[in-house]
RODRENPA-621841 format. One record per residue (C-alpha): residue in one letter; x, y, z. Coordinates in steps of 0.001 Angstrom, whole numbers, padded with zeros to 6 digits, always signed. Layout:
<recs>
AXYZ
...
</recs>
This chain:
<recs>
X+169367+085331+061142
X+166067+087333+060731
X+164128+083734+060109
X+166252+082322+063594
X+164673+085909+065486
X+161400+085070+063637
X+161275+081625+064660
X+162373+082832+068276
X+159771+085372+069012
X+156835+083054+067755
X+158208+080577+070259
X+158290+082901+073257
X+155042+084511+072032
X+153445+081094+072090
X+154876+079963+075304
X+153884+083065+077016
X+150330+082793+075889
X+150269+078821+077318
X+151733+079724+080508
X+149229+082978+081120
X+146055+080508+080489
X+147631+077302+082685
X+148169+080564+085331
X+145287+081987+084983
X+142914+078995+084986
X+144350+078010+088191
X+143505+081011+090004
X+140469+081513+088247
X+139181+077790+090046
X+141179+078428+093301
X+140241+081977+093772
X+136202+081542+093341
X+133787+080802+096254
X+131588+077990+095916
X+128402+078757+096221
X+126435+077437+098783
X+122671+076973+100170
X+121219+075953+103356
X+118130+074434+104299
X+117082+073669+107633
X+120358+074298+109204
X+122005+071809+106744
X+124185+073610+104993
X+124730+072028+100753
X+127829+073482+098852
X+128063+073259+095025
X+130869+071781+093168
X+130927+072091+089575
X+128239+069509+088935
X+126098+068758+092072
X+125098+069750+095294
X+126905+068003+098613
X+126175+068341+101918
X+128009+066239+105514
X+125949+063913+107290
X+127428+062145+110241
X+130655+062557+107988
X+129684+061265+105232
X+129185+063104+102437
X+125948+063153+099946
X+125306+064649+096711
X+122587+065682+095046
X+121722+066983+091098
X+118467+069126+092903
X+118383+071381+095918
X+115872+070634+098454
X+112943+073598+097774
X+113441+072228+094136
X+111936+069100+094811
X+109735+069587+098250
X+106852+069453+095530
X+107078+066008+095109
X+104631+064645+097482
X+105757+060912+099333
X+102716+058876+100893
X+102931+058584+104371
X+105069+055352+105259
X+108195+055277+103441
X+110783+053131+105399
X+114358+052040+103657
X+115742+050630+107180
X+116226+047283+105852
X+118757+045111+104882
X+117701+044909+101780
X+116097+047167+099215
X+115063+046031+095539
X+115048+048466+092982
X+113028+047622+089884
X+112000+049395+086418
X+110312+047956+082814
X+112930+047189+080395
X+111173+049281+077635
X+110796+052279+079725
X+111087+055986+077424
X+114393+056652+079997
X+116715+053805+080765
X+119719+056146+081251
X+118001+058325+084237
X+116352+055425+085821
X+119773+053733+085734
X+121391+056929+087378
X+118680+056764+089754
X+119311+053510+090851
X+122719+053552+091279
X+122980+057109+093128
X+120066+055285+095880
X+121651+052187+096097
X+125566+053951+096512
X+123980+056024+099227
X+121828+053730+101163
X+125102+051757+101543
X+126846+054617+102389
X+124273+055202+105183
X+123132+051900+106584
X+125173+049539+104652
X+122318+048600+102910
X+122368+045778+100528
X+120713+046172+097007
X+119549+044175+094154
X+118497+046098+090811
X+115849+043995+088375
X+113150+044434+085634
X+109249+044094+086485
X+109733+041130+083614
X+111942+038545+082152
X+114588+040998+079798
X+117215+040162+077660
X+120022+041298+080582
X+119138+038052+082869
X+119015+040374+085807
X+116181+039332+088299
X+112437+039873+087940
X+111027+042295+090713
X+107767+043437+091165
X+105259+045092+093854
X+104541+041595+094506
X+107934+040575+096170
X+107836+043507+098361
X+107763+042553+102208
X+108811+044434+105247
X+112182+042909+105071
X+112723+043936+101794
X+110949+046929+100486
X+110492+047548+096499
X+111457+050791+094181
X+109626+050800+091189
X+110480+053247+088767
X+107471+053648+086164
X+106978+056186+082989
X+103668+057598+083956
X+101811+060961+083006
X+102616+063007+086105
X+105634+062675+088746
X+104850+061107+091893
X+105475+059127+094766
X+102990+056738+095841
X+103881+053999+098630
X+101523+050396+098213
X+102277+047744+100987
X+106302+048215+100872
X+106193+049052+097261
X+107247+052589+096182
X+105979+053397+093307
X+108385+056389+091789
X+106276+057685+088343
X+107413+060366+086008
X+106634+062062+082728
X+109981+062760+081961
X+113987+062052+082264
X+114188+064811+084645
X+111645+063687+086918
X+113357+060653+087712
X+116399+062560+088605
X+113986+064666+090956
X+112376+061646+092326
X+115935+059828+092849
X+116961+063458+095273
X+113266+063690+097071
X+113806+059582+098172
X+117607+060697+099478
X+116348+063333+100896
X+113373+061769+102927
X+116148+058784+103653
X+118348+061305+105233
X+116143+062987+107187
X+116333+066444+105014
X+113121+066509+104268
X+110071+064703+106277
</recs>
């Protein structure tokens, strides 16, 4: 009988314990105001991971804040109204993974915002048989990202080639969120 009343008490003990921290992790993440920023009289709220903001309702969201990446200077001349954009990067570069994130974040969002179409490539012939894109292909019609592994972050703009260089992973990231930014007409 005692071992039955042991057994018992454990039980509730332990079920009280689950239930308290499945109650109070849902009031916890219900009860707490997201934090939120504005800039320009667009207003960004955070979510657990990234910053979002409403444009024309649709939403956008962003790993930087805008006064985190306003010091990335663009050359005068960037224009992503095509139908097209090509997004290109060396197969060897030091940070695949952010350049890839990059890439795909751009491309999801220009088709979000113009339904623009784009193609992702290498600057050379690489062992994933996507396309080879260069500076050279660039045209009017179809303007060229190049992300490059450089010694300083920039953005330079050559002919309809933009040239996106950065010393490290989290440069691209920053590049990736000055580009939507300047797309979006956040920042210009």
């Amino acid at each position: 009988m005692k071992e039955n009343m042991k057994k018992s008490l454990v039980s509730i003990f332990i079920i009280t314990i689950m239930v308290s921290s499945v109650i109070g992790f849902i009031f916890s993440r219900s009860s707490g105001e997201s934090e939120t920023f504005e800039y320009k009289g667009i207003s960004f709220q955070r979510d657990e991971f990234k910053w979002g903001t409403e444009i024309e309702d649709k939403r956008y969201e962003f790993d930087y804040l805008p006064q985190q990446v306003e010091h990335i200077n663009i050359s005068k001349g960037l224009d992503l109204d095509a139908f097209q954009v090509d997004m290109t990067s060396e197969e060897d570069s030091l940070f695949p993974e952010e350049i890839a994130y990059s890439e795909y974040t751009l491309a999801s969002s220009l088709k979000k915002r113009s339904d623009t179409y784009t193609r992702i490539g290498f600057t050379a012939n690489n062992t994933y048989g996507l396309p080879v894109i260069d500076c050279t292909s660039a045209t009017e019609n179809v303007p060229v990202i190049y992300f490059k592994d450089a010694n300083n972050t920039k953005i330079s703009i050559e002919k309809n080639c933009i040239i996106a260089v950065s010393e490290d992973s989290e440069g691209f990231i920053k590049i990736k969120d000055r580009l939507l930014y300047e797309i979006l007409d956040i920042m210009n």
